[in-house]
N, C-alpha and C positions, 0 to 999 in steps of 0.2 A: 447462583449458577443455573436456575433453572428457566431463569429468564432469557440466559443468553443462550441454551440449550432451543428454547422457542423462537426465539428471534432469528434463528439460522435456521429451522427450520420452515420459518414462516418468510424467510426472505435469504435463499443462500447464498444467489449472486452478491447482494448486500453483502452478504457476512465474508463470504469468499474475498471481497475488493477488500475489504477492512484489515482483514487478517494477513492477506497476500500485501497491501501495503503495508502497514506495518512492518512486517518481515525486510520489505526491503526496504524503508525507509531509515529503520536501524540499521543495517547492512551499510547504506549509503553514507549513513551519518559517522560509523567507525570507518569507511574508507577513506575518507574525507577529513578527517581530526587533522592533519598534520599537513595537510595540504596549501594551508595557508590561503584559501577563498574568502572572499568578503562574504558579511552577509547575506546579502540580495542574493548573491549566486548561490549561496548555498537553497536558501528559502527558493528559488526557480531550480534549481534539482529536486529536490525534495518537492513539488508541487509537479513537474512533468516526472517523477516515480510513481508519483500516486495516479497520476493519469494513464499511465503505460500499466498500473497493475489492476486499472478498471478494463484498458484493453485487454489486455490475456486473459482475464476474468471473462470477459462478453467473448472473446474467441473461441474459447475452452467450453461456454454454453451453447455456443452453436450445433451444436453436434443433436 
């Protein structure tokens, strides 16, 4: 724990894109269970989530 404790702190953009992915990657993956998408589609949602939550991560750091 202490590791990851440092590693947000030594890098929080990092750790902010990680965590904020995350978040919604599971988000996307239950909205999505019963929708009946191929794989492919699902695997390019889930890869443009995790790019949209490196943008709002880098947006959110501009300040």
């Amino acid at each position: 724990m202490a590791q990851l404790k440092e590693f947000a702190n030594q890098h929080p953009n990092l750790a902010a894109w990680i965590a904020l992915g995350l978040g919604m990657v599971i988000m996307l993956l239950i909205a999505v269970r019963h929708v009946g998408l191929l794989p492919g589609q699902i695997l390019a949602l889930v890869v443009v989530t995790v790019l949209l939550a490196g943008l709002c991560v880098w947006i959110i750091s501009l300040e």
